[in-house]
Kinemage of the C-alpha trace (Angstrom):
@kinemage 1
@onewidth
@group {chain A} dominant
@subgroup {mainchain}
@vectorlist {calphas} color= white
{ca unk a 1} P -45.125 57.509 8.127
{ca unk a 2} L -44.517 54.445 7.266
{ca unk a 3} L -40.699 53.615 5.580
{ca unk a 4} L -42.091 52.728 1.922
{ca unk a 5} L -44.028 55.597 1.875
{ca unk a 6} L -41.294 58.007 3.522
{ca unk a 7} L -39.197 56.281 0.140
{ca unk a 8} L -41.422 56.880 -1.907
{ca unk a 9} L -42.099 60.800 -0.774
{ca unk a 10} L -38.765 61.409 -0.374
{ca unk a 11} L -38.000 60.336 -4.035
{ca unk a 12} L -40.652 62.377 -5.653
{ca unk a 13} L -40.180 65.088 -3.693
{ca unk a 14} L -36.800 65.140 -5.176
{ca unk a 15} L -37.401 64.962 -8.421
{ca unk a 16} L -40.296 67.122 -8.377
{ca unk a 17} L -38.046 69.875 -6.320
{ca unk a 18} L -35.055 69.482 -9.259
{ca unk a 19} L -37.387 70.074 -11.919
{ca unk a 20} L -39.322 73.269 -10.093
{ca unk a 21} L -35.742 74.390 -9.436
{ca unk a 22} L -33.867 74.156 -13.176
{ca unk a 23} L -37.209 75.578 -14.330
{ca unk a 24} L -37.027 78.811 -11.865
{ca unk a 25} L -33.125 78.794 -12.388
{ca unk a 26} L -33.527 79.133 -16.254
{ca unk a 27} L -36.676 81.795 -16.451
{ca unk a 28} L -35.212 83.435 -13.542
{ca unk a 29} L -31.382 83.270 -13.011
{ca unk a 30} L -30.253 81.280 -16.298
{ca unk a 31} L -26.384 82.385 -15.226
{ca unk a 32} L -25.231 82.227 -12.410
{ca unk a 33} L -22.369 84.696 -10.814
{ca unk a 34} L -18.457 83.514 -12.025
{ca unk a 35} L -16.630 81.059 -9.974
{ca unk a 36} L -13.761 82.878 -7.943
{ca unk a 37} L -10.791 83.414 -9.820
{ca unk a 38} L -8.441 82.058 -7.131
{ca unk a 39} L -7.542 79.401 -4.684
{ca unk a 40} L -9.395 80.707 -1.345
{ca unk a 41} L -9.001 77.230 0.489
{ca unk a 42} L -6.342 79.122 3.189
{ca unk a 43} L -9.663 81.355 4.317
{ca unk a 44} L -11.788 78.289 4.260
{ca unk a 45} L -9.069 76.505 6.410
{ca unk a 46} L -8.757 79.398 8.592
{ca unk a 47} L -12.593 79.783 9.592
{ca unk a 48} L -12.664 75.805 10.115
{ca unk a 49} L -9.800 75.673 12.951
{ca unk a 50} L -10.833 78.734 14.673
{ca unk a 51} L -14.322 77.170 14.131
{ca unk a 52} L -13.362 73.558 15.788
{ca unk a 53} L -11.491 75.185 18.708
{ca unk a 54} L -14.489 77.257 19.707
{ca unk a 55} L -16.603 74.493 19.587
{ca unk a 56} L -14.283 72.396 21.890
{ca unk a 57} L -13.809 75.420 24.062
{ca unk a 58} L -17.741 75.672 24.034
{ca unk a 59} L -18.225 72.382 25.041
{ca unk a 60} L -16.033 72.305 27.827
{ca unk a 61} L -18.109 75.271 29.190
{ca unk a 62} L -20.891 73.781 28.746
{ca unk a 63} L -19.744 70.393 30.359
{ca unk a 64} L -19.045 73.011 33.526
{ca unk a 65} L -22.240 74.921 33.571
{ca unk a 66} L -24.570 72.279 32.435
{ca unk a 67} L -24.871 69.527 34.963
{ca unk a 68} L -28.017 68.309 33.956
{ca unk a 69} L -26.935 68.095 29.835
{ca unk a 70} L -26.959 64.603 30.187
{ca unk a 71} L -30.169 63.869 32.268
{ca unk a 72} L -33.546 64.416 32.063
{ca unk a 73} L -34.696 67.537 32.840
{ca unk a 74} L -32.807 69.101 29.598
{ca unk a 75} L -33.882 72.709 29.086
{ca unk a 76} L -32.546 74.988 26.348
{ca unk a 77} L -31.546 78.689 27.355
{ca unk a 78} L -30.668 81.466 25.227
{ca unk a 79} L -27.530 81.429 25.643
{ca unk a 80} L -27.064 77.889 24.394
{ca unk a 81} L -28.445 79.108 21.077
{ca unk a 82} L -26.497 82.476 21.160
{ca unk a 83} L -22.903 80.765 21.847
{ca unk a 84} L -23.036 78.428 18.855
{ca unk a 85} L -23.689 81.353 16.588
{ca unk a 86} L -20.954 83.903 17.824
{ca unk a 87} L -18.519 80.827 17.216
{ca unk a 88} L -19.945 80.552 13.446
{ca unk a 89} L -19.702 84.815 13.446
{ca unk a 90} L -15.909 84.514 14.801
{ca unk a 91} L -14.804 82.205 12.428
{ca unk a 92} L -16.684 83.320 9.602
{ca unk a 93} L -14.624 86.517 10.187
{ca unk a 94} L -11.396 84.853 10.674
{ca unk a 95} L -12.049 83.574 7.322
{ca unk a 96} L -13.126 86.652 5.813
{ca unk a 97} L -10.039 88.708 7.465
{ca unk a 98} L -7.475 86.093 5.728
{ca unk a 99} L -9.049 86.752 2.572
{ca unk a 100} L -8.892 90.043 2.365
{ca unk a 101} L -5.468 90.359 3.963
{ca unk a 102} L -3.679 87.322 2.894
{ca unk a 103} L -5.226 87.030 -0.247
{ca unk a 104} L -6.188 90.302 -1.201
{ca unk a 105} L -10.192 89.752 -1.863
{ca unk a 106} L -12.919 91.272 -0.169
{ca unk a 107} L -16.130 90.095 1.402
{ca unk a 108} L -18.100 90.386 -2.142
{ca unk a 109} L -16.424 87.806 -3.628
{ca unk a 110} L -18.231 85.579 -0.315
{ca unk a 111} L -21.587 86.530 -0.856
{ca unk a 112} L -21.602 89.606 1.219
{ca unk a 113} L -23.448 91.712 -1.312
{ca unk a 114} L -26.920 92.980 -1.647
{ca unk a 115} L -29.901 90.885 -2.680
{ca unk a 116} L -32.461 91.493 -5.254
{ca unk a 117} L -36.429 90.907 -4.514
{ca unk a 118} L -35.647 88.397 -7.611
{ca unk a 119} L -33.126 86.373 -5.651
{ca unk a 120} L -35.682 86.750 -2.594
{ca unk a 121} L -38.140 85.456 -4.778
{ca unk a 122} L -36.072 82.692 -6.003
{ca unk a 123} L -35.021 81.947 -2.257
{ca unk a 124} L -38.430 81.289 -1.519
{ca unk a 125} L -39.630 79.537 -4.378
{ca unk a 126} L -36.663 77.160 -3.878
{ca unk a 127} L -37.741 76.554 -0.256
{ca unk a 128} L -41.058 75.677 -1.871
{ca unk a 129} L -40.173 73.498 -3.956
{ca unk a 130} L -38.316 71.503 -1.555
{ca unk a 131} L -40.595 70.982 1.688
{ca unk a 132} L -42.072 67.779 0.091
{ca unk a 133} L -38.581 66.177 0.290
{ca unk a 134} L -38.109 67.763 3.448
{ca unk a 135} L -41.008 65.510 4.731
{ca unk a 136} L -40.262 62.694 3.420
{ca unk a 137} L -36.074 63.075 4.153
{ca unk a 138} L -37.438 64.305 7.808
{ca unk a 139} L -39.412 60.840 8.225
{ca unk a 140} L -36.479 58.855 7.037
{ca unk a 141} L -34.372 60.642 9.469
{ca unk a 142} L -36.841 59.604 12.498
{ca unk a 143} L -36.737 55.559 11.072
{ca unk a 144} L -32.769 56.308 11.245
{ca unk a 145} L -33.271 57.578 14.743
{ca unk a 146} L -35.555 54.486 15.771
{ca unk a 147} L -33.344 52.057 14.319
{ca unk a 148} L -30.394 53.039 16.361
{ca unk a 149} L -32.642 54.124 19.324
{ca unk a 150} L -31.651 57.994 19.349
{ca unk a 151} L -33.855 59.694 21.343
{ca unk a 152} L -31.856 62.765 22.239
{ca unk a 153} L -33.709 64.812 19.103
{ca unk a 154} L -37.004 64.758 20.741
{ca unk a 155} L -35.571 65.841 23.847
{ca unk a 156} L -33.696 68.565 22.521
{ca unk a 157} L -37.542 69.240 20.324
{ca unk a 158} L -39.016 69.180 24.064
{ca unk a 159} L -36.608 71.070 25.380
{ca unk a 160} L -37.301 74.051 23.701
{ca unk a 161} L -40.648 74.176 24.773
{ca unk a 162} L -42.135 75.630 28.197
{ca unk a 163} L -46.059 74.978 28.781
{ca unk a 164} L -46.158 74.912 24.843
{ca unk a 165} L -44.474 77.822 24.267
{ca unk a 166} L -41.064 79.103 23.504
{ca unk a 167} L -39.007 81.602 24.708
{ca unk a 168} L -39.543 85.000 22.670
{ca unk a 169} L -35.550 85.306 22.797
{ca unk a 170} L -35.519 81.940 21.721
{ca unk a 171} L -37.262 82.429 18.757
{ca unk a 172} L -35.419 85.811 17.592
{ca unk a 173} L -32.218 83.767 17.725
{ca unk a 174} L -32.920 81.149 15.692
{ca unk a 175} L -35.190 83.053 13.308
{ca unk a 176} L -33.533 86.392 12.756
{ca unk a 177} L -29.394 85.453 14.568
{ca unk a 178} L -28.741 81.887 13.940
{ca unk a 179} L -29.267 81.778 10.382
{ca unk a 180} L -27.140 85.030 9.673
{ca unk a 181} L -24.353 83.548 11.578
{ca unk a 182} L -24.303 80.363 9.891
{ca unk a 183} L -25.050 81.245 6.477
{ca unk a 184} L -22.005 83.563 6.476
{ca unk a 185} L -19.601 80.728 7.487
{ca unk a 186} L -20.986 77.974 5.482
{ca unk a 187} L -22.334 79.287 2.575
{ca unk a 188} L -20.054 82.841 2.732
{ca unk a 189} L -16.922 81.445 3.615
{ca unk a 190} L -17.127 77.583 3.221
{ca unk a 191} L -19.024 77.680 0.256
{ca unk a 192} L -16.992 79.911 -1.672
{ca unk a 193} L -13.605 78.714 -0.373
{ca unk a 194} L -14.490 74.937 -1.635
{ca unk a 195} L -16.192 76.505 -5.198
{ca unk a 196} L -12.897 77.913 -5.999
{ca unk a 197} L -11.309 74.502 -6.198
{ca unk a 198} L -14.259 72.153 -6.790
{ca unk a 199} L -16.740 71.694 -9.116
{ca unk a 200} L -20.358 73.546 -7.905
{ca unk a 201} L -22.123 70.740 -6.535
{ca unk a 202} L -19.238 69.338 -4.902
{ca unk a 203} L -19.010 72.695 -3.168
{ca unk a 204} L -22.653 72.532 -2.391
{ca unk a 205} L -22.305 69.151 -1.171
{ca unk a 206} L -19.240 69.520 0.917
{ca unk a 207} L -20.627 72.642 2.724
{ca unk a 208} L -23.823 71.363 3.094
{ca unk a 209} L -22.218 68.081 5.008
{ca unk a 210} L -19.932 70.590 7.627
{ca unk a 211} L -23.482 72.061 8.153
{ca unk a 212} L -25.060 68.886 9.642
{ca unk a 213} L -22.230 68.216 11.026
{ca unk a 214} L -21.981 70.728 13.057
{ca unk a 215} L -26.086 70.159 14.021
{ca unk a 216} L -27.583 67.812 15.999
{ca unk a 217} L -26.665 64.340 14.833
{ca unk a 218} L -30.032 63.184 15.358
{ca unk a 219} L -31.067 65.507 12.692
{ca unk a 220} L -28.090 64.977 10.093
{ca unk a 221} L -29.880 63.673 7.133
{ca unk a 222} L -32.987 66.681 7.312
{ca unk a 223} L -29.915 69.201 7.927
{ca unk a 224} L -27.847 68.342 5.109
{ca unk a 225} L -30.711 68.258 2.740
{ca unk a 226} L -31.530 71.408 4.464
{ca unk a 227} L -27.671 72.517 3.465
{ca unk a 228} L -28.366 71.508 -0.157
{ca unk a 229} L -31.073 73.806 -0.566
{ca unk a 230} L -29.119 76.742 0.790
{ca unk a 231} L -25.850 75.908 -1.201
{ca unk a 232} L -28.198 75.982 -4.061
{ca unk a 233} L -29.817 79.798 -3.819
{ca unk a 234} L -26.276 80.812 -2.819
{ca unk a 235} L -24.796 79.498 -5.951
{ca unk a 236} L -27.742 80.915 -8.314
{ca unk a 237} L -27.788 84.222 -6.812
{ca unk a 238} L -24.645 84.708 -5.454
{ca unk a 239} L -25.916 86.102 -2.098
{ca unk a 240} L -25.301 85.041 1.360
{ca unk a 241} L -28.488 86.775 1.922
{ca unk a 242} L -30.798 85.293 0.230
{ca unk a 243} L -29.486 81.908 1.097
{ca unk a 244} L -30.543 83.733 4.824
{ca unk a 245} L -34.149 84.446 3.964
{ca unk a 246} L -34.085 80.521 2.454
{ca unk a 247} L -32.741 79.596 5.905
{ca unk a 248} L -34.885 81.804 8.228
{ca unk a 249} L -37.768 80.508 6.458
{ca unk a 250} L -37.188 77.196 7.065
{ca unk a 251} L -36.198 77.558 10.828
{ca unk a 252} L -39.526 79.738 11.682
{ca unk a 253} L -41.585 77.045 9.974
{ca unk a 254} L -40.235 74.560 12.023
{ca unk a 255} L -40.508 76.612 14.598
{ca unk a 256} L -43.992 76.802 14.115
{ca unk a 257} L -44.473 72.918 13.180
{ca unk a 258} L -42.819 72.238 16.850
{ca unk a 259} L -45.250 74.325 18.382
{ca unk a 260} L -48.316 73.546 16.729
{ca unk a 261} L -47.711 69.517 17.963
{ca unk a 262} L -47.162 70.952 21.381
{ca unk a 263} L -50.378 71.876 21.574
């Protein structure tokens, strides 16, 4: 796609997805669940180190068991997919156990609460709404990658990919695993710990930017849009679960998408 059309998309497809969005939020969901009555930045704190140490500790195994990471013949195993998401789990529940111990809430007050078919509904219709300025935010992303001659995306794309298929334990952990995980630290724990001092889109925004950063960096514009959308269903609905369905959604589409090029 060329750059002044990706522009282009990627500006209507924003504006279109804002207005689709305050129109859903106000027939559907015209209040959204209180802001927490308390300072929970010490749980958000606590899930980030234990967070950051895992990862370093994850990439030093890696560094041991992965001599090939850095050449050519890069192949993604299950394990690779399943390691990042017990870290998220682990310090998701660091997080969680400070709060409830240190600060005497409970996992409710973090999303961790039942979701209706409406917030489904509006999880979906959010995701909707947003896939044109996914495209065009995804094509800007590749011109990003171009410009600085990052390849390592498409490899890692490749990578996943055996004779034009995927691994069927592949695909269960990053449809129905990986988005649980992360959706309980970012928008659970992160989320909530940041909307308790911050204003709600600053919240969205923040959480949404540790999200790509802990992704690919090839990928950190489409992920933190991506992060956005998420922040935005858990906000309206107050569920860590439907921001899940949002984000399962999206990762088995792309899942598809990757597969369907393959071929």
């Amino acid at each position: 796609m060329p750059l002044p059309l990706a522009v282009a998309w990627t500006v209507v497809g924003i504006g279109v997805a804002a207005w689709a969005i305050r129109a859903m939020s106000a027939r559907w969901l015209p209040s959204p669940p209180p802001r927490p009555d308390r300072d929970l930045t010490a749980a958000g704190l606590v899930a980030l180190f234990v967070l950051m140490v895992a990862m370093v500790v994850g990439g030093v195994l890696v560094g041991a068991t992965r001599p090939d990471a850095d050449g050519a013949a890069l192949t993604i195993r299950p394990v690779d997919l399943a390691l990042p998401a017990a870290f998220n789990l682990l310090a998701a529940l660091a997080g969680l156990r400070v709060a409830r111990s240190r600060l005497g809430v409970d996992a409710t007050v973090f999303g961790c609460t039942r979701a209706r078919p409406l917030d489904l509904a509006f999880a979906l219709g959010v995701f909707v709404a947003l896939v044109p300025a996914y495209i065009g935010i995804s094509a800007l992303n590749a011109k990003l990658n171009d410009a600085l001659g990052l390849e390592r995306h498409q490899r890692l794309v490749s990578a996943l990919l055996t004779e034009g298929r995927i691994d069927p334990w592949a695909v269960l952990l990053i449809v129905a695993v990986v988005p649980v995980c992360e959706e309980l630290l970012f928008r659970g724990v992160f989320q909530t710990a940041l909307a308790s001092v911050l204003r709600p889109w600053a919240a969205i925004a923040a959480s949404a930017t540790l999200f790509a950063l802990a992704h690919d960096p090839q990928s950190w514009a489409l992920i933190a849009a991506v992060g956005v959308g998420l922040g935005i269903v858990r906000h309206r609905t107050g569920s860590v679960l439907a921001s899940t369905f949002f984000h399962a959604t999206f990762n088995a589409v792309m899942l598809t998408q990757i597969v369907r090029e393959a071929r």
